[in-house]
MARMARMAR-921536 format. One record per residue: x, y, z of N, C-alpha, C, CB in turn; chain; residue in one letter. Coordinates in pm, 1 decimal. Glycine has a CB too. Layout:
SITE     n.c1     n.c2     n.c3    ca.c1    ca.c2    ca.c3     c.c1     c.c2     c.c3    cb.c1    cb.c2    cb.c3 kette rest
SITE        X        Y        Z        X        Y        Z        X        Y        Z        X        Y        Z     A    a
...
***
This chain:
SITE     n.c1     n.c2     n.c3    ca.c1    ca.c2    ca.c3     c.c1     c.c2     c.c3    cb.c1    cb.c2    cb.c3 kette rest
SITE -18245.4   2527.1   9582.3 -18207.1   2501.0   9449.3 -18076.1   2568.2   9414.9 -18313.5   2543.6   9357.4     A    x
SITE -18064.7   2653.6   9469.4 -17954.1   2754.6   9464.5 -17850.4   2638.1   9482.7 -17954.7   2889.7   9587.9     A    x
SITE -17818.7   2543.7   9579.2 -17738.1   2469.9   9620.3 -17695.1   2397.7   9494.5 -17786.9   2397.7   9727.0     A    x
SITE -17811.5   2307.1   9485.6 -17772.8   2235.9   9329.6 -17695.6   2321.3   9227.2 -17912.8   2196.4   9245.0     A    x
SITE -17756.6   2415.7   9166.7 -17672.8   2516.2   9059.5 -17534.4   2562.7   9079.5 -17740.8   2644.5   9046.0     A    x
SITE -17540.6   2581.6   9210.2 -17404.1   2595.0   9252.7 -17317.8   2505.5   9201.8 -17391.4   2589.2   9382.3     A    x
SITE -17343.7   2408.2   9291.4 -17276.7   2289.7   9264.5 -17262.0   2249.0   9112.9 -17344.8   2187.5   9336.8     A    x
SITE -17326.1   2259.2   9057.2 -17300.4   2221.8   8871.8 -17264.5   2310.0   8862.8 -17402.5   2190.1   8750.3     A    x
SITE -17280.6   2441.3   8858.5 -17163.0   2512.6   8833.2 -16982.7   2506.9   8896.4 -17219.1   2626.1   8863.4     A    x
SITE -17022.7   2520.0   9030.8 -16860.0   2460.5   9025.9 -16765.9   2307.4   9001.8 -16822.4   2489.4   9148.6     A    x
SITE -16881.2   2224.1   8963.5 -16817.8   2086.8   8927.8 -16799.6   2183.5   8763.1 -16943.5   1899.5   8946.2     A    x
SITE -16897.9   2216.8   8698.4 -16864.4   2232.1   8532.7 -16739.3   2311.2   8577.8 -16993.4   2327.7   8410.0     A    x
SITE -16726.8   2447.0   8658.1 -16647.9   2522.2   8645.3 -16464.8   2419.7   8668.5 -16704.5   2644.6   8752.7     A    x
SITE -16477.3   2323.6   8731.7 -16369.6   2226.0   8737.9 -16352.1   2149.4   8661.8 -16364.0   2163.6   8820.7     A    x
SITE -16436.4   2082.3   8591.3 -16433.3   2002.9   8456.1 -16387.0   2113.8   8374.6 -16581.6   1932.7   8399.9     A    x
SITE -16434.1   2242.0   8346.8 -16371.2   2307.1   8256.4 -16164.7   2351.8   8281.5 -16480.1   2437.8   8253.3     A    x
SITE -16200.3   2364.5   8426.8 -16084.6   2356.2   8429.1 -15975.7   2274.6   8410.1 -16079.9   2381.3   8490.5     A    x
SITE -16006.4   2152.0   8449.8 -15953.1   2027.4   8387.8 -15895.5   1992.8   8277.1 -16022.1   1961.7   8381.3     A    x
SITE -16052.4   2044.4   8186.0 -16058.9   1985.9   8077.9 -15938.0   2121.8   7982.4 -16246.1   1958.9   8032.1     A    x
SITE -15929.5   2266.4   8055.6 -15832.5   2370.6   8002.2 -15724.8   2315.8   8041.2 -15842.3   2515.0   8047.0     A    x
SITE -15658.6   2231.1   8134.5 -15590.0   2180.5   8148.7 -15486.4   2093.1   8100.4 -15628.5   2171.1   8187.3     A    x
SITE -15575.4   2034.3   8054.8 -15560.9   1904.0   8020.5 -15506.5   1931.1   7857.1 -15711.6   1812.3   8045.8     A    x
SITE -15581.3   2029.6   7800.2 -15579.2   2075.5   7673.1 -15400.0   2187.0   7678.4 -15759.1   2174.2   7644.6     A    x
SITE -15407.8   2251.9   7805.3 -15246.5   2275.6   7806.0 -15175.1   2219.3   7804.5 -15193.5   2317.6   7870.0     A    x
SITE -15142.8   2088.8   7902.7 -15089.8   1989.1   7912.4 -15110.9   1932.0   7761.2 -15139.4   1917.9   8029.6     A    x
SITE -15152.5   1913.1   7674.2 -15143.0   1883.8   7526.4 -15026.0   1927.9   7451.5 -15251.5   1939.9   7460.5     A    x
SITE -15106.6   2090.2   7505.2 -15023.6   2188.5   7399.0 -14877.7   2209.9   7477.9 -15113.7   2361.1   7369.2     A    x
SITE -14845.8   2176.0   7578.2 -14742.8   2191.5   7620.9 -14641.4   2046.4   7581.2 -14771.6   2229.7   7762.9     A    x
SITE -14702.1   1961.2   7572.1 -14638.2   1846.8   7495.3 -14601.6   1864.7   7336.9 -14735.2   1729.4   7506.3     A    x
SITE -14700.2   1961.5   7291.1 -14678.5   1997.2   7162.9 -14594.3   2086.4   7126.9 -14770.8   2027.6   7115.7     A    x
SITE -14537.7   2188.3   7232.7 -14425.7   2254.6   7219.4 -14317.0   2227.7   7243.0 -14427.8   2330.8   7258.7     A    x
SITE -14331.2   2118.7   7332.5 -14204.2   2067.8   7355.0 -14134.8   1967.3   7214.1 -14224.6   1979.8   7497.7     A    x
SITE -14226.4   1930.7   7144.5 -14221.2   1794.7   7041.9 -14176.0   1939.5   6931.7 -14416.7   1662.9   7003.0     A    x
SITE -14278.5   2040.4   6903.0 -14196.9   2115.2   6818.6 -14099.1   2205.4   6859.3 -14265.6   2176.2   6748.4     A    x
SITE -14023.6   2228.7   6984.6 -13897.7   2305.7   7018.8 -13803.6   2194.1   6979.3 -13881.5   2362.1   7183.7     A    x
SITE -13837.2   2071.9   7007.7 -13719.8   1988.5   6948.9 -13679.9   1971.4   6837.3 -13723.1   1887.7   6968.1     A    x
SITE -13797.9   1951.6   6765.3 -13773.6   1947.6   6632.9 -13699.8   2074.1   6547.0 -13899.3   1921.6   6584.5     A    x
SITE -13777.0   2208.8   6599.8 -13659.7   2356.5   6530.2 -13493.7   2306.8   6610.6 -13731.8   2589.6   6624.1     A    x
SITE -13516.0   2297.6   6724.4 -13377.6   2228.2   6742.2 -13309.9   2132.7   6672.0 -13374.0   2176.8   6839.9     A    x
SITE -13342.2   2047.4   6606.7 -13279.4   1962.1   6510.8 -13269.3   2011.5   6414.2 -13324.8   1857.3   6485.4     A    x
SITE -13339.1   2107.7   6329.1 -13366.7   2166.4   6238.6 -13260.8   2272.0   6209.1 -13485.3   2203.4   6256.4     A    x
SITE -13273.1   2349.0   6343.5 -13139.2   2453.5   6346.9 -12972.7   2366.4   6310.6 -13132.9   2528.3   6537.7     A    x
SITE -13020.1   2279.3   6393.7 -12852.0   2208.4   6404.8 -12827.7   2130.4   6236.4 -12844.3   2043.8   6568.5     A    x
SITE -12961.7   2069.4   6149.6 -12951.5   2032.4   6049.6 -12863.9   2179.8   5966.6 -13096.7   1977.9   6010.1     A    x
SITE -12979.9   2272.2   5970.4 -12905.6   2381.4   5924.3 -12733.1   2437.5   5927.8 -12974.0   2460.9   5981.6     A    x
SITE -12736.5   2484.3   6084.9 -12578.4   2494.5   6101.1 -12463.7   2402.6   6022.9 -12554.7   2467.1   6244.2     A    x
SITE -12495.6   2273.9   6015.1 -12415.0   2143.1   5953.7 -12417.8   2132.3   5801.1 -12480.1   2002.0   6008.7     A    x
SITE -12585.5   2237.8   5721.7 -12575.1   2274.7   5594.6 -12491.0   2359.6   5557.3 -12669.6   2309.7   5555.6     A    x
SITE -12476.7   2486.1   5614.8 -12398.2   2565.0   5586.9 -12255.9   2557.6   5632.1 -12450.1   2657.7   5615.3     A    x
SITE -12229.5   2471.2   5735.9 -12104.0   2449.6   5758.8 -12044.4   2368.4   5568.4 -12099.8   2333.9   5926.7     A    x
SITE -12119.9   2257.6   5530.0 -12101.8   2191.3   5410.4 -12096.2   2265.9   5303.2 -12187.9   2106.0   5390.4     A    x
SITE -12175.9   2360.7   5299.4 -12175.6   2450.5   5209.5 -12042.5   2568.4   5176.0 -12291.6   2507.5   5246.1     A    x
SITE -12018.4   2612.5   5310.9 -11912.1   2689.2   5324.0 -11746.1   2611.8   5307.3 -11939.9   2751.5   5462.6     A    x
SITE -11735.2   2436.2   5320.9 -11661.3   2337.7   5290.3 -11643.8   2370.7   5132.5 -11725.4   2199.2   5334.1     A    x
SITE -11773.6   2330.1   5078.0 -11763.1   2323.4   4900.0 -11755.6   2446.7   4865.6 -11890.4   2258.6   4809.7     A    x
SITE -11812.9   2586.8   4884.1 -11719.6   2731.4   4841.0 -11591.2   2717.6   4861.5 -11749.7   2864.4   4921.2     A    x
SITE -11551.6   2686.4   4945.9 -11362.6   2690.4   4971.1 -11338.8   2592.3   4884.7 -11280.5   2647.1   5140.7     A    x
SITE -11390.4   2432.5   4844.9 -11279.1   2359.5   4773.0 -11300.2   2429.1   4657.2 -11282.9   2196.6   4758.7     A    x
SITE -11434.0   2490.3   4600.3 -11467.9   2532.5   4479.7 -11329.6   2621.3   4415.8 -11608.8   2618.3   4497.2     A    x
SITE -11331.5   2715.6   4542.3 -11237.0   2860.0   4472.6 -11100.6   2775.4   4533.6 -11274.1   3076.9   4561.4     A    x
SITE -11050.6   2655.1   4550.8 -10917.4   2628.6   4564.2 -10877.6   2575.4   4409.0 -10891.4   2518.8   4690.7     A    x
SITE -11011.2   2491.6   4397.8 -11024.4   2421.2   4234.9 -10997.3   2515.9   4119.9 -11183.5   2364.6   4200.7     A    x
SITE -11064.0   2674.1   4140.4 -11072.5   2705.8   4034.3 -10919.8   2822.0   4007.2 -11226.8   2756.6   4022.5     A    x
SITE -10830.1   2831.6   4167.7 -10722.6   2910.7   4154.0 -10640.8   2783.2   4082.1 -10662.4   2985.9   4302.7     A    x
SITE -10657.7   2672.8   4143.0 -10549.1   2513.7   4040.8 -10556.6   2552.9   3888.3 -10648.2   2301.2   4047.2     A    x
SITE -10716.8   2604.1   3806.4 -10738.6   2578.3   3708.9 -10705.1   2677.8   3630.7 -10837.4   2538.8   3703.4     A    x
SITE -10710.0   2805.4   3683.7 -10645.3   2951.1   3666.6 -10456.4   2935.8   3660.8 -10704.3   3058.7   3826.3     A    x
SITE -10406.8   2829.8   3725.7 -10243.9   2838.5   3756.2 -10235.0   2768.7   3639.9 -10162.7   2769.3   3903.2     A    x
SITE -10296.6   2673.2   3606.5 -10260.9   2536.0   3518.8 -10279.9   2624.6   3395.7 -10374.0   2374.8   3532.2     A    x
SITE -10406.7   2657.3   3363.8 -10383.2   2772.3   3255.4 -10319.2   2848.7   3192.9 -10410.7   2828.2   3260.0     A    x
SITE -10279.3   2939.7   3312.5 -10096.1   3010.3   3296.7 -10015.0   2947.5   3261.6 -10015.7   3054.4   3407.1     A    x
SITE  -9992.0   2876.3   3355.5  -9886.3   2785.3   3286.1  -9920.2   2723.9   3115.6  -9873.5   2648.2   3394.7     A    x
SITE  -9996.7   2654.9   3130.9  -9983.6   2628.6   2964.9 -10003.2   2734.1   2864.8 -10083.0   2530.1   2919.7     A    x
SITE -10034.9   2843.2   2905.0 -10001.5   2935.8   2788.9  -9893.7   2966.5   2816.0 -10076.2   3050.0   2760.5     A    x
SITE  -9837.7   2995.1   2900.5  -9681.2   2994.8   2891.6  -9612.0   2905.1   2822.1  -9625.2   2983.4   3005.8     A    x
SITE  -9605.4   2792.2   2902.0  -9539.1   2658.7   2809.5  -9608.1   2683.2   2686.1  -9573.4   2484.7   2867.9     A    x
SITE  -9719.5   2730.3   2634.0  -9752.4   2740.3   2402.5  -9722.8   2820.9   2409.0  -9896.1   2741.1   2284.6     A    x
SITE  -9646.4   3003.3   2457.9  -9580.4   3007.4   2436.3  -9476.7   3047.7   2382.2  -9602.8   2980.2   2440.2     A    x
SITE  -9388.4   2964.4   2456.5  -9238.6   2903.7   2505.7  -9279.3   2828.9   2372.5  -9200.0   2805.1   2685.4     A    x
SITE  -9367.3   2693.8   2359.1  -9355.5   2609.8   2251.0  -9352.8   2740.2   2093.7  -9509.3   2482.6   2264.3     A    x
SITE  -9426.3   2822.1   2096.0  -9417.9   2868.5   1967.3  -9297.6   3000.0   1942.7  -9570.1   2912.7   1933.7     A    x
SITE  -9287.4   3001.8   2043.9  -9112.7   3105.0   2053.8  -8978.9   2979.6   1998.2  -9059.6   3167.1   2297.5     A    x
SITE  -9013.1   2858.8   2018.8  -8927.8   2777.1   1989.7  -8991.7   2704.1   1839.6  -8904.0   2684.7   2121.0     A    x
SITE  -9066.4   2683.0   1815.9  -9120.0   2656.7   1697.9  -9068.4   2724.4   1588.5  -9241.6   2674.9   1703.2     A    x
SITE  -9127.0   2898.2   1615.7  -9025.5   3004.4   1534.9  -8908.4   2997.0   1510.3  -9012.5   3109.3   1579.2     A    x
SITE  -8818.3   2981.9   1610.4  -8641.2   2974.7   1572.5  -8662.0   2820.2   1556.7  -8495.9   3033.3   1719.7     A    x
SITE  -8724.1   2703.9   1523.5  -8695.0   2606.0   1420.0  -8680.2   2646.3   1319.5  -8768.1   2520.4   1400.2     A    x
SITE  -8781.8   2729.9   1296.7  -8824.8   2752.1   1167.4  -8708.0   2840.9   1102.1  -8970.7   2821.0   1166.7     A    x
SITE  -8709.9   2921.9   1175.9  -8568.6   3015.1   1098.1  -8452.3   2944.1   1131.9  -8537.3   3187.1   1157.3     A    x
SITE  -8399.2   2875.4   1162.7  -8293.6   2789.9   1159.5  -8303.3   2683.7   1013.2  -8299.3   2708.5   1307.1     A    x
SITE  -8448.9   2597.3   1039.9  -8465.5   2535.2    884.8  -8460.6   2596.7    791.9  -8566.8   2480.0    851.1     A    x
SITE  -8481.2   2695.0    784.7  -8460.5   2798.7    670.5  -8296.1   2855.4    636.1  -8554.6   2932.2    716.8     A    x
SITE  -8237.1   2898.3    735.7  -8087.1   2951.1    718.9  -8030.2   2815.8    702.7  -8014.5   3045.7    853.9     A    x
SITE  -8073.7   2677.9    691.5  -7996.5   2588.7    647.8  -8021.1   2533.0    514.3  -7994.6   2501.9    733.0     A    x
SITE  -8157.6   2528.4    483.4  -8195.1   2538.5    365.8  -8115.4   2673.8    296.1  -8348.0   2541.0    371.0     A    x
SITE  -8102.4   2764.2    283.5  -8039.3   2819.9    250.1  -7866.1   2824.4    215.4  -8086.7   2869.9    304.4     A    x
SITE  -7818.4   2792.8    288.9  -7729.9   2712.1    340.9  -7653.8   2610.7    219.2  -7808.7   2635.4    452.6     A    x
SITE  -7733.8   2513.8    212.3  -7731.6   2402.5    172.1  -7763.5   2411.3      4.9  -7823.8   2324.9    260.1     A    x
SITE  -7854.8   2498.9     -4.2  -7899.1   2599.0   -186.2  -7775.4   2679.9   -187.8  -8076.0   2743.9   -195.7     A    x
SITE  -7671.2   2734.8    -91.6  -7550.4   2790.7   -194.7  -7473.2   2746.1   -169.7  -7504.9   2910.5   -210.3     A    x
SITE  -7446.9   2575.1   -121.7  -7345.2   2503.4   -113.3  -7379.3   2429.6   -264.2  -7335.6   2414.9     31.0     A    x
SITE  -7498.6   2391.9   -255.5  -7540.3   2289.5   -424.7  -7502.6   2363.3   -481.2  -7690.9   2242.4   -494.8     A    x
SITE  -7499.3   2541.8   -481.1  -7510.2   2625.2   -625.9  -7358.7   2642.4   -603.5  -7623.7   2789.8   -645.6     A    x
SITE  -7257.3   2572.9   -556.7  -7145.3   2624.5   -589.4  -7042.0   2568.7   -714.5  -7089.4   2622.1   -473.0     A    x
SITE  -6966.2   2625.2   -765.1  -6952.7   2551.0   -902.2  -6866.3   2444.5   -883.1  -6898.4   2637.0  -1019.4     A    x
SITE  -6933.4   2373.9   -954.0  -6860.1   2230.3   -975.5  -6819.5   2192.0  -1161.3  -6991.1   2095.2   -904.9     A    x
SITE  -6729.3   2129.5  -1151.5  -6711.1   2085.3  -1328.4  -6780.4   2055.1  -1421.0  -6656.0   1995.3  -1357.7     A    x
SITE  -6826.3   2175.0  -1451.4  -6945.2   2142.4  -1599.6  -6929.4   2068.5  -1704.1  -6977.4   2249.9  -1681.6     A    x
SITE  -7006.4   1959.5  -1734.8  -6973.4   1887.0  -1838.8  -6969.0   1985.2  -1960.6  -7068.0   1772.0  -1852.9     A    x
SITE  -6903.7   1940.7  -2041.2  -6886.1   2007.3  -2209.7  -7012.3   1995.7  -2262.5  -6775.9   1922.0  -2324.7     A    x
SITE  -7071.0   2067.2  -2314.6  -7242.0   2129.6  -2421.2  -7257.6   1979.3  -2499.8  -7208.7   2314.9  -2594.9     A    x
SITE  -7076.0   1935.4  -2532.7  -7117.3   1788.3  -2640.3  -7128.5   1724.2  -2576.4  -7039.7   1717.1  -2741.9     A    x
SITE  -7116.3   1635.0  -2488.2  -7180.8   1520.8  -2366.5  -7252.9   1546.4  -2306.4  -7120.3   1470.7  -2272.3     A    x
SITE  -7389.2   1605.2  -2377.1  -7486.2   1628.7  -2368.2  -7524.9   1484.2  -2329.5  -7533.1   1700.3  -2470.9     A    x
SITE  -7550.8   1436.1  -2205.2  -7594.9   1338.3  -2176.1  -7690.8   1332.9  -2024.0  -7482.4   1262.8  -2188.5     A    x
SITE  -7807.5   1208.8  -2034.9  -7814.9   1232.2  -1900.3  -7783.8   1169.2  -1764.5  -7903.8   1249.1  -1895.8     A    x
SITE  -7693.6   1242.6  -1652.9  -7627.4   1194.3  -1564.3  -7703.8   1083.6  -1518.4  -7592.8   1283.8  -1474.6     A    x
SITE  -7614.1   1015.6  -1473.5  -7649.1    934.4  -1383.2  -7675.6    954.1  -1242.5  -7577.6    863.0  -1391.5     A    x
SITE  -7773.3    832.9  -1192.3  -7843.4    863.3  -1058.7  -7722.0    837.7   -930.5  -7991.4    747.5  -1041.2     A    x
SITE  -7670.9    910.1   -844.1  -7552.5    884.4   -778.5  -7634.9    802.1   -654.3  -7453.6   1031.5   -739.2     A    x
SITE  -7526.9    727.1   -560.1  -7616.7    637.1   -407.0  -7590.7    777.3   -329.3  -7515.9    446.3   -302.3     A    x
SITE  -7627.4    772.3   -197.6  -7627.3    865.9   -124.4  -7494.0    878.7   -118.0  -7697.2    855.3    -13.6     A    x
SITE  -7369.6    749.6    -72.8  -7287.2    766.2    -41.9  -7140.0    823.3   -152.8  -7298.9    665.0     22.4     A    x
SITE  -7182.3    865.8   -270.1  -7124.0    933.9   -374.7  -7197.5   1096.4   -362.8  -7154.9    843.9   -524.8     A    x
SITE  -7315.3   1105.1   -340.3  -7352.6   1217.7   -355.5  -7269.9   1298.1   -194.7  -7531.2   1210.6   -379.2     A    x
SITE  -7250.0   1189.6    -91.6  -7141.6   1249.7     68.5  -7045.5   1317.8     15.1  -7049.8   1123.6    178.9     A    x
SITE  -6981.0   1158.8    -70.3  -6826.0   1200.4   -104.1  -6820.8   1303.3   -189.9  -6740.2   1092.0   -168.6     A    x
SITE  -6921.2   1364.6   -276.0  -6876.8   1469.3   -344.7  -6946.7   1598.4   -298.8  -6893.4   1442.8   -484.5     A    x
SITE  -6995.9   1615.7   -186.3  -7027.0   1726.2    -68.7  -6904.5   1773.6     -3.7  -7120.2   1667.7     50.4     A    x
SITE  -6818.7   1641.3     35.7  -6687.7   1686.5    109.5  -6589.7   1721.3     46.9  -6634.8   1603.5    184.7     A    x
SITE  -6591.6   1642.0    -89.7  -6500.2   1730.4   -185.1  -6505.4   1861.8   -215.0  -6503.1   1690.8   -295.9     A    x
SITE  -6654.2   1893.8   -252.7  -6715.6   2082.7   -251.4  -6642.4   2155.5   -135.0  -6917.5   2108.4   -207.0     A    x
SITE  -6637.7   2089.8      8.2  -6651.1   2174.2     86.9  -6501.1   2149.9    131.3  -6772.8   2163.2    179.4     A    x
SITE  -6426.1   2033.9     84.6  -6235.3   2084.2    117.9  -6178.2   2139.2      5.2  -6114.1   1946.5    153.4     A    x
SITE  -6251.9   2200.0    -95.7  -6159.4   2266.1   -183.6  -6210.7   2216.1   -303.9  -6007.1   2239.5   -161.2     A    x
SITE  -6054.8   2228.8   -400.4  -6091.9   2186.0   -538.3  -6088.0   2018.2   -486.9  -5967.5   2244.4   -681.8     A    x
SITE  -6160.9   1983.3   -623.9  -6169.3   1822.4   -631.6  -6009.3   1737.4   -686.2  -6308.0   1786.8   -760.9     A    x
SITE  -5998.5   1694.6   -635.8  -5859.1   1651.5   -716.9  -5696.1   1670.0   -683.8  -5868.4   1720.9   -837.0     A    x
SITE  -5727.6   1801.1   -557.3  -5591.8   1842.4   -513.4  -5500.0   1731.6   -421.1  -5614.9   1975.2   -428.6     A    x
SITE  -5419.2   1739.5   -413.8  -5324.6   1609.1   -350.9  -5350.0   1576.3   -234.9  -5181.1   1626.1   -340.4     A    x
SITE  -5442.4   1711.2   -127.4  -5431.3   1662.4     10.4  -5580.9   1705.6     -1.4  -5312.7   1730.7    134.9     A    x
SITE  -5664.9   1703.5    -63.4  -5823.3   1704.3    -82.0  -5865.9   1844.9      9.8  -5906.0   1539.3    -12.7     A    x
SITE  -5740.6   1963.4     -3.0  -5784.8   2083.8    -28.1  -5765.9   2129.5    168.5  -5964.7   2079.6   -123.7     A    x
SITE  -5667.9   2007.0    220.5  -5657.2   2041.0    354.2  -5502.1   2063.4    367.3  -5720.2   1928.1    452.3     A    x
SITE  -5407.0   2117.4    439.1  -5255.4   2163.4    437.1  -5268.3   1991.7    524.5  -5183.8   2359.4    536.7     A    x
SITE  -5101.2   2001.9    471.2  -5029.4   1914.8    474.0  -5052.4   1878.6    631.7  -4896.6   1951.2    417.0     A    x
SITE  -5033.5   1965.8    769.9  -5077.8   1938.0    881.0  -5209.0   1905.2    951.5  -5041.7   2006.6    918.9     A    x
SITE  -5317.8   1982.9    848.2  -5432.1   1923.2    867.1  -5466.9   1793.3    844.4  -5500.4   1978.3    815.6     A    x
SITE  -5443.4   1742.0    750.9  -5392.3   1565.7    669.3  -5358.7   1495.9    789.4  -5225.1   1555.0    544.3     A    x
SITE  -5233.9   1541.7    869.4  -5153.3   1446.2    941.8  -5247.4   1429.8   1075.3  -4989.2   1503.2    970.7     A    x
SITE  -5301.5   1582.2   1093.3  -5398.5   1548.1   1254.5  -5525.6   1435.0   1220.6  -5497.8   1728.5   1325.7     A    x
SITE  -5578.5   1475.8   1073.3  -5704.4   1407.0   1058.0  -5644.8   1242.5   1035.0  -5802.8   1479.1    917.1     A    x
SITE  -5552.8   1162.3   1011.4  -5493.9   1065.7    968.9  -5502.0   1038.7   1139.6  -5353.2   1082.1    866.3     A    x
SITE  -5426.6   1082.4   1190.5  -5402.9   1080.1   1362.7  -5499.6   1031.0   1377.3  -5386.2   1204.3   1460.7     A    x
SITE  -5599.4   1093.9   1396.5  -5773.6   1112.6   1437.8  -5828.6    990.1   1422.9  -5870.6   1217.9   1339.0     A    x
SITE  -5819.7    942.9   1317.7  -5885.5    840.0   1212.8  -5828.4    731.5   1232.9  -5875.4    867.4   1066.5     A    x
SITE  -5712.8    673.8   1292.0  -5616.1    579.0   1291.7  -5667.5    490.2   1378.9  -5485.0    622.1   1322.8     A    x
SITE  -5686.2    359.4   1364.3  -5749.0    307.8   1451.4  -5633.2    262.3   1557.2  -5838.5    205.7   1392.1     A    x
SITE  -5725.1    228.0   1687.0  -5665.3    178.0   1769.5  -5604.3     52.3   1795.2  -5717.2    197.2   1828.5     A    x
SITE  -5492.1     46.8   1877.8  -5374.7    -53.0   1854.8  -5375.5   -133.8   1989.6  -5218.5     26.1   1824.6     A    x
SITE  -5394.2   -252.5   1998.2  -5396.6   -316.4   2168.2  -5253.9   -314.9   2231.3  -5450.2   -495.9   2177.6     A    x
SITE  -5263.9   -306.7   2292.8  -5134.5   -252.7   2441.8  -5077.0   -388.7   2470.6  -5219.1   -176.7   2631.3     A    x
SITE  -4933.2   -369.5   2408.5  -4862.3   -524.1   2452.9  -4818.2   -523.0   2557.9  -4750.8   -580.5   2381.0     A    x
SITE  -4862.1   -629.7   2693.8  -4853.9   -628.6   2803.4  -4755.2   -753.0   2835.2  -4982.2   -622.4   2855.1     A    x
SITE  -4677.7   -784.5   2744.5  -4538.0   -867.4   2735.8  -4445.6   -782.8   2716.3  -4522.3   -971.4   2627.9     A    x
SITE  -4460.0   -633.8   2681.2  -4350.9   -546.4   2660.5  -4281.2   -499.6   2820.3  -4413.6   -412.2   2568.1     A    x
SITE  -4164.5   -521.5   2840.5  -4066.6   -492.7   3004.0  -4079.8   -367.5   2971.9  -3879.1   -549.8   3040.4     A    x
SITE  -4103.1   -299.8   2915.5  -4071.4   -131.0   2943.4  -4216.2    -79.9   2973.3  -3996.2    -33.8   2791.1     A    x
SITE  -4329.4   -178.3   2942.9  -4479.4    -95.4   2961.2  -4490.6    -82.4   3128.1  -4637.7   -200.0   2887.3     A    x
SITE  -4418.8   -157.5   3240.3  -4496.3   -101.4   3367.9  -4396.6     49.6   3409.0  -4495.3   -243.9   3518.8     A    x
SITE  -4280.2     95.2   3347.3  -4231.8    226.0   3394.9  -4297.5    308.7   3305.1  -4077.5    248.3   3397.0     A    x
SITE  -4379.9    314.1   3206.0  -4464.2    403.7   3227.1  -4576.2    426.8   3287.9  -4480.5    425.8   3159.1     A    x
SITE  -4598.5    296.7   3308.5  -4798.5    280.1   3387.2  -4766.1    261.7   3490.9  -4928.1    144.9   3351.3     A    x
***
């Protein structure tokens, strides 16, 4: 009997082995299926953080653009309100300007023609700005010397077309 027992024992003891076998051979398929997969996994990873470390860099390139652009436009406002200011005091020293050119005296009507003036066009209210400002009103050369007259006449003179039937115009040209 001994024989028999034996024998089932070493057939079980081979079926078990088999069957441990067989169950490695599983699990060895199963490590291989999950080493691949952390392998893909890793490499998914590496390719995250490679992307990741992409968008930190465009991030802080974006935000030095947005930091420069900044500067700059407070610079350029400002530049705009450093120039705004000297409008302003310029409109003002001309306004000014212009209040003690009006306030300068001109020919007061008499207390009895007590009347009320008339509305002048712009182009009377010119002509009697330039009169204020060449002198008295009324003087013979409108308050400019006799040579000033002749340059501004010069100045003012219109132009004359070039007679090109004249024999003496090509020894000068």
């Amino acid at each position: 009997m001994r024989g028999w027992i034996q024998q089932t024992q070493s057939v079980l003891g081979a079926a078990t082995c088999c069957i441990g076998l067989a169950g490695c051979a599983a699990q060895q398929g199963d490590s291989l299926r999950l080493s691949e997969e952390l392998g893909r996994a890793r490499a998914d990873a590496a390719w995250q953080q490679a992307r990741a470390a992409g968008f930190e860099s465009r991030m802080s390139q974006l935000e030095q653009r947005a930091a420069a652009a900044q500067s700059a436009q407070s610079t350029q406002s400002a530049q705009d309100r450093a120039l705004s200011r000297r409008l302003d005091r310029l409109i003002e020293l001309n306004e000014r300007l212009l209040a003690e050119r009006g306030a300068a005296p001109v020919a007061t009507p008499t207390p009895t023609a007590a009347r009320a003036e008339p509305t002048l066009t712009q182009e009377q209210e010119l002509r009697a700005l330039v009169e204020r400002m060449r002198g008295r009103a009324g003087s013979p050369h409108g308050g400019l010397t006799r040579e000033q007259e002749d340059a501004l006449r010069v100045l003012t003179r219109p132009e004359r077309k070039l007679d090109m039937d004249n024999p003496w115009l090509p020894a000068f040209y």
